[in-house]
C-alpha positions in Angstrom: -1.7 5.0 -16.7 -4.3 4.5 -14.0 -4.3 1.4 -12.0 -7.5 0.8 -10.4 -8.2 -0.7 -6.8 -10.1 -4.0 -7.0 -12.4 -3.1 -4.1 -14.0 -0.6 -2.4 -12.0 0.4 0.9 -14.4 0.6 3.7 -14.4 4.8 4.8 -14.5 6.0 1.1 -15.7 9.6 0.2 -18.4 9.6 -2.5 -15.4 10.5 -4.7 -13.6 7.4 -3.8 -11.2 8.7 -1.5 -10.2 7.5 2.0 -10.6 11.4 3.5 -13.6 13.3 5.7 -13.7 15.8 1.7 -15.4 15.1 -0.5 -13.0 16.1 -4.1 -16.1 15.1 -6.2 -17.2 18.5 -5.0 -14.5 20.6 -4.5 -11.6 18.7 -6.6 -12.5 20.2 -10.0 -10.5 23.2 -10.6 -7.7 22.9 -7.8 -5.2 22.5 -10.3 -6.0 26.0 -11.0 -5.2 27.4 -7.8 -2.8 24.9 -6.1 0.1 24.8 -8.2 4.0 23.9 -6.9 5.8 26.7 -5.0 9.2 26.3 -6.2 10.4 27.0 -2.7 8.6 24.4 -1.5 9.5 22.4 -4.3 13.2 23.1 -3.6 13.0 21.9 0.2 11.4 18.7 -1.0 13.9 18.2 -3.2 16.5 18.5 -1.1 15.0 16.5 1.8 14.9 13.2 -0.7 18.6 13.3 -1.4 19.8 10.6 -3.9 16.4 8.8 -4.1 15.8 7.4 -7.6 12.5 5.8 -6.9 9.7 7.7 -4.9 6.2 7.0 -4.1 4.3 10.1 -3.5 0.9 9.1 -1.2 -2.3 11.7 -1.6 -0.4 12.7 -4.6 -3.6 14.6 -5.6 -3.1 16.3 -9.1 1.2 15.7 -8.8 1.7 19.3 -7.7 5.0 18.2 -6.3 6.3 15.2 -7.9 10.0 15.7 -8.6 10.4 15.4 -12.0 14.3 13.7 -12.3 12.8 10.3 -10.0 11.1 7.8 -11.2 7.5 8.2 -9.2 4.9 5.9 -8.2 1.7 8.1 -7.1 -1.1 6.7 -4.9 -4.3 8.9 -5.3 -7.6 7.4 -4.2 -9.9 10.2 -5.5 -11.2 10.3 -9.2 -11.5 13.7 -9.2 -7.9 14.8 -8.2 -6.4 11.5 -10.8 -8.5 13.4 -13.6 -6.8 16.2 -13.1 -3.4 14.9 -13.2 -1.7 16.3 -16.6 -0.9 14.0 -19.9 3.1 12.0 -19.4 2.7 12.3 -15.3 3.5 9.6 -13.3 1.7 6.3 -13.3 -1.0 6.7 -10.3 -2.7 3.9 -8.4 -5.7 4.1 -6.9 -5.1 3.1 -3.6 -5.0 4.8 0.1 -2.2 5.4 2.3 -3.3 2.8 4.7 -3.3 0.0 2.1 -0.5 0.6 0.0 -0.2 -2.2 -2.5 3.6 -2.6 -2.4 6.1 -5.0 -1.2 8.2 -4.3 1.7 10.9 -1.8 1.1 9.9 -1.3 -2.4 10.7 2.9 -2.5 13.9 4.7 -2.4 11.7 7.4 -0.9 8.4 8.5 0.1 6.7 11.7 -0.3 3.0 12.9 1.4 2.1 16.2 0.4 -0.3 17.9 2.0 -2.5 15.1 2.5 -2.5 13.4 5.9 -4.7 15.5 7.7 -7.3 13.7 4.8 -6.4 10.1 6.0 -8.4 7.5 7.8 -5.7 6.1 10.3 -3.1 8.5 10.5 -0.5 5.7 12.5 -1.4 3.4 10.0 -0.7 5.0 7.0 2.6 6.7 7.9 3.1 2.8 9.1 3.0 2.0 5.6 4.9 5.0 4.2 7.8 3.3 6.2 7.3 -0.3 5.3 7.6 0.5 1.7 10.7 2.9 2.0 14.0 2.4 2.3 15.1 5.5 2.8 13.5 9.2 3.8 9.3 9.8 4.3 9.2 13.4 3.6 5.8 15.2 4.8 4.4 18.4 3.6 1.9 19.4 6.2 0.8 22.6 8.5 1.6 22.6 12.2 -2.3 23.0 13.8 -0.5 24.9 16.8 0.7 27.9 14.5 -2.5 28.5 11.9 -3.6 31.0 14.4 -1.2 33.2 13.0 -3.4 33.9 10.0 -5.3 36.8 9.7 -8.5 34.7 8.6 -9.0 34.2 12.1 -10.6 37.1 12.6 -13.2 36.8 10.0 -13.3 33.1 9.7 -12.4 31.3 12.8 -14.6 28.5 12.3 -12.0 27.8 9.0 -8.8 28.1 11.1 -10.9 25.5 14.0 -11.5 23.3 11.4 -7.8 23.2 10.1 -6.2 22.7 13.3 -9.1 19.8 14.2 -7.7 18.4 11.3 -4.3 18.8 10.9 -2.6 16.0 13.1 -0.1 17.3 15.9 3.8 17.4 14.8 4.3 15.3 17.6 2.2 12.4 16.4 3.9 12.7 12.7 6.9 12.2 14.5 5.7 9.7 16.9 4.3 7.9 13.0 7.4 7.7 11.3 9.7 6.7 14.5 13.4 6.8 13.9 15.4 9.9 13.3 12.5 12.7 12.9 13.5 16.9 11.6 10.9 19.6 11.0 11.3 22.2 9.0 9.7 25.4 9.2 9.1 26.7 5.2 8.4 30.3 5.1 5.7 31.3 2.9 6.3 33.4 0.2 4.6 36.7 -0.7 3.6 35.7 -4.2 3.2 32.0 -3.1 1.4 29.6 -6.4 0.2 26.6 -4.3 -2.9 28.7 -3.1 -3.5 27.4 0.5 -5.2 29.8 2.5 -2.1 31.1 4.1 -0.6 31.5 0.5 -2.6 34.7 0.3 -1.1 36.2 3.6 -0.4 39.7 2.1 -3.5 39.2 -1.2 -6.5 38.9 0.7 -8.4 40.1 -2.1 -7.8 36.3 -3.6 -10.0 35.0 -1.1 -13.2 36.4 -2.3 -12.7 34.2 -5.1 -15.2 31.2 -4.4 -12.7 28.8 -6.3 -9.7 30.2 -4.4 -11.9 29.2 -1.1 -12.7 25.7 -2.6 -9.1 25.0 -3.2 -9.3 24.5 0.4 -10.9 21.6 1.8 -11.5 23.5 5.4 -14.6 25.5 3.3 -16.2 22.7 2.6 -16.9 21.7 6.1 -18.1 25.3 7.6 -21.5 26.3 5.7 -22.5 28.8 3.4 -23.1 31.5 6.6 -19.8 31.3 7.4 -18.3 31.6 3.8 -21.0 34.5 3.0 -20.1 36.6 6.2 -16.3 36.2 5.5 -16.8 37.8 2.0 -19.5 40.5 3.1 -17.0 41.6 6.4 -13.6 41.3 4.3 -15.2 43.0 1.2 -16.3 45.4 3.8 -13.0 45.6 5.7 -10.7 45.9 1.8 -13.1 48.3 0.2 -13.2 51.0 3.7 -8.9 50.4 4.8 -9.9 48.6 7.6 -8.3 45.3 6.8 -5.1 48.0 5.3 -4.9 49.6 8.7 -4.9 46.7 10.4 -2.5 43.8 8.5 -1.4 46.5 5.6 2.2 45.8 6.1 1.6 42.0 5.0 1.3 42.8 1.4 5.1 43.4 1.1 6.1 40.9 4.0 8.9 38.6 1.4 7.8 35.7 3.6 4.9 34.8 6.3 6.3 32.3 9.2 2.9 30.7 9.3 2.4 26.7 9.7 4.0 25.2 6.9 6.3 22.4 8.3 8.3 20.0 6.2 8.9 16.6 8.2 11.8 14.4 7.2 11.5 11.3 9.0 14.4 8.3 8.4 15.0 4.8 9.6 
């Protein structure tokens, strides 16, 4: 079920989404590489509570839509909807800023990995809470800690451009008002839901042009920057280089990078 927007909100992508990406380009294939961590999945989980009803904002390709509530999704992107498998929830095409929903309408509301994409960040997690009764739950990386990644030191331009975008865990909390927790979610080693940090202790996966595309950040740095990364980490994997240097990472159970789960109530 796909219900359509009746006009064109003013900000679109070429795709048809409210974000700076453009998911025409680099949508196809991300279900292939950003999958549900059932860790993460397990947190999220827990942070709705006795929700039945849930809208899930950005939901993108429904990586993380519990299956045991009964989910509205918001998607505004062709691309990502398309990729959204056969008997998932019913998805709107709306943004978070415009959220076609009366007043209170949700049990719940979950924004994975998505506002760093919108237009009006106040105005959207606004929204989240004028349609929920209950808990907003974000999914989102802290910009203060993606330093922590060894990708800084063959793509710093990448890690800039995250934590340009990424909105400060102060102003998510300053957003949702109320009673505001963050969480701090350990990555794991063999992480599924292939955000750059996911590959922490497998930085072989990141000479994979679709693992890099999975990740919206690529898109905004050029082809010289994406070309030297793979020519110097190449370099680095095939002499020990990288080994000798961040070697003890591929058996690290967990990374403490930036992931941060936000749990904001009225």
């Amino acid at each position: 079920m796909d219900l359509e927007r009746s006009a064109t909100t003013p900000g679109q992508a070429p795709d048809g989404s409210a974000g700076d990406a453009d998911y025409s380009r680099i949508g196809p294939g991300y279900s292939r590489y950003r999958r549900p961590e059932p860790a993460f999945a397990a947190a999220i989980r827990e942070a709705l509570g006795p929700a039945r009803t849930l809208v899930n904002v950005g939901a993108g390709a429904g990586s993380y839509e519990p299956d045991h509530l009964e989910v509205t999704a918001v998607e505004p992107s062709a691309a990502m909807r398309a990729q959204r498998p056969g008997g998932s929830a019913p998805v709107v095409d709306a943004v978070a800023e415009q959220l076609p929903f009366a007043d209170r309408a949700f049990d719940a509301a979950l924004a994975s990995f998505t506002v760093h994409q919108w237009q009006d960040l106040r105005g959207g997690l606004a929204e989240l809470r004028r349609v929920t009764r209950g808990p907003v739950v974000v999914l989102t990386c802290d910009p203060a800690a993606l330093d922590r990644s060894w990708i800084t030191e063959y793509a710093p331009e990448v890690i800039a451009t995250e934590a340009g975008r990424y909105p400060a865990i102060d102003a998510l909390r300053e957003g949702l008002g109320g009673s505001v927790e963050v969480h701090a979610l350990p990555i794991p080693l063999a992480c599924v839901d292939g955000f750059s940090e996911a590959y922490y202790g497998r930085p072989e996966m990141l000479l994979d042009p679709g693992a890099r595309r999975a990740n919206s950040a690529w898109s905004f740095v050029g082809a010289e920057v994406e070309e030297r990364f793979v020519r110097t980490l190449r370099a680095d994997l095939d002499s020990g280089a990288w080994d000798a240097r961040h070697g003890d990472l591929r058996t690290l159970p967990a990374f403490p990078g930036s992931l941060r789960l936000i749990v904001g109530r009225p």
